[in-house]
C-alpha positions in Angstrom: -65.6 -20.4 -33.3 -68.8 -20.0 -30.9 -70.0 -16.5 -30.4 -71.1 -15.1 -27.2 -74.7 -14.8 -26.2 -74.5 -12.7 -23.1 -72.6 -11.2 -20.2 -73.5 -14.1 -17.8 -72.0 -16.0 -20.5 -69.0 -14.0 -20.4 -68.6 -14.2 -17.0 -69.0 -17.8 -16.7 -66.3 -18.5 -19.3 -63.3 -16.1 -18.3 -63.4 -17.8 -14.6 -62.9 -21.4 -16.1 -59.5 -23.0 -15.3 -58.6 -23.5 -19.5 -57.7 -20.0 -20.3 -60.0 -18.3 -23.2 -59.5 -15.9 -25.9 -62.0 -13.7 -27.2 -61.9 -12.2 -30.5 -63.6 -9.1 -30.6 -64.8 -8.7 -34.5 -67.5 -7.5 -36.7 -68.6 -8.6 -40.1 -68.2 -5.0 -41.3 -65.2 -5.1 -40.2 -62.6 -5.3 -42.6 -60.0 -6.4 -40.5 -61.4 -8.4 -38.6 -62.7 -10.4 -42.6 -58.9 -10.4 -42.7 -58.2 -12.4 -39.5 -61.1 -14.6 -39.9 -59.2 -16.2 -42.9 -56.0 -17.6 -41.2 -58.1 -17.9 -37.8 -59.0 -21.3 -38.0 -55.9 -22.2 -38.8 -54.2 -20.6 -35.5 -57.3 -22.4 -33.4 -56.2 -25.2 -34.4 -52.8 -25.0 -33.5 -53.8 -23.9 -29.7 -56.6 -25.1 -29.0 -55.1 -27.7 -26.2 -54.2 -24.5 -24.6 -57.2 -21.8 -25.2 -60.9 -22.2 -25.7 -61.8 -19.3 -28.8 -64.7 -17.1 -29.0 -65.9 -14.4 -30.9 -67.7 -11.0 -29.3 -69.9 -9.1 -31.8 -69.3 -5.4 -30.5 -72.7 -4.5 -31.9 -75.1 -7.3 -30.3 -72.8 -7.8 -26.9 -72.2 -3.8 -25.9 -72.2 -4.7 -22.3 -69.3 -7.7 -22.9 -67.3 -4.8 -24.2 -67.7 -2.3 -21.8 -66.9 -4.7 -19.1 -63.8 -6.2 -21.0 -63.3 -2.5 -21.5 -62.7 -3.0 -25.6 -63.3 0.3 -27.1 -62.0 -1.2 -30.7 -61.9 -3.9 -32.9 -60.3 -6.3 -33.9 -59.1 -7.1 -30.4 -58.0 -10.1 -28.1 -58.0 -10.7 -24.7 -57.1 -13.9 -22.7 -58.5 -15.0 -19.9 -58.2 -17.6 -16.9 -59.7 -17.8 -13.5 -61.1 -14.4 -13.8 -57.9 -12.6 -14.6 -56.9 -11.4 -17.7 -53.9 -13.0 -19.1 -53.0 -11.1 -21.9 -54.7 -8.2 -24.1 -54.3 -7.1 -27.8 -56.8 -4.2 -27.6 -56.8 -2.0 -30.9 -58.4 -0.5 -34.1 -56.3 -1.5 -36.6 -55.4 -4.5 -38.6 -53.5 -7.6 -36.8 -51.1 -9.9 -38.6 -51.0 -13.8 -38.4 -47.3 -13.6 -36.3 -49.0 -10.6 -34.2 -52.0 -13.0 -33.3 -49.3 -16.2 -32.9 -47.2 -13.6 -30.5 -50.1 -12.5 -28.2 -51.1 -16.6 -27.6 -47.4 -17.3 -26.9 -47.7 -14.0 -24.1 -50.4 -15.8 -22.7 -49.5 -19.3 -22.5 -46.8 -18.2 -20.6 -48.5 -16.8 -17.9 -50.9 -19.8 -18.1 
């Protein structure tokens, strides 16, 4: 999964037409160490539908602040400049939770 570099990079990728996800995660996260080891697994399964990325919290403050992500791990989906869906949070997130926020936003693809 590519990270995010910057805000213009942000902002560039939540107006694109194929909806994105962002993963907000840390590598002192524990959590988010959790989710990394069955993420690949659920990018693979929707990647005809999302593009994936992750948001460092610590390097990319202002990508938070204007997603409005106070915690991590957290998910948010966008396309065309709108949010689709949001799984915003500072606890552990389950496989199925993950799998049930994509399905929320593919349906309002």
């Amino acid at each position: 999964m590519k990270n995010i570099q910057s805000k213009e990079q942000f902002l560039e990728l939540i107006a694109k037409k194929k909806a994105t996800v962002l993963f907000f995660s840390a590598d002192w996260c524990s959590d988010c160490n959790f989710i990394d080891t069955f993420m690949d697994e659920i990018i693979e399964k929707n990647q005809d539908d999302f593009d994936f990325y992750k948001v460092n919290p610590d390097s990319q403050k202002e990508v938070c602040e204007l997603a409005n992500v106070m915690g991590i791990p957290s998910f948010i989906a966008y396309k065309e400049g709108k949010t689709l869906a949001e799984m915003i949070g500072n606890s552990g997130r389950t496989k199925e939770e993950i799998e049930r926020f994509l399905e929320n936003a593919k349906a309002k693809v």
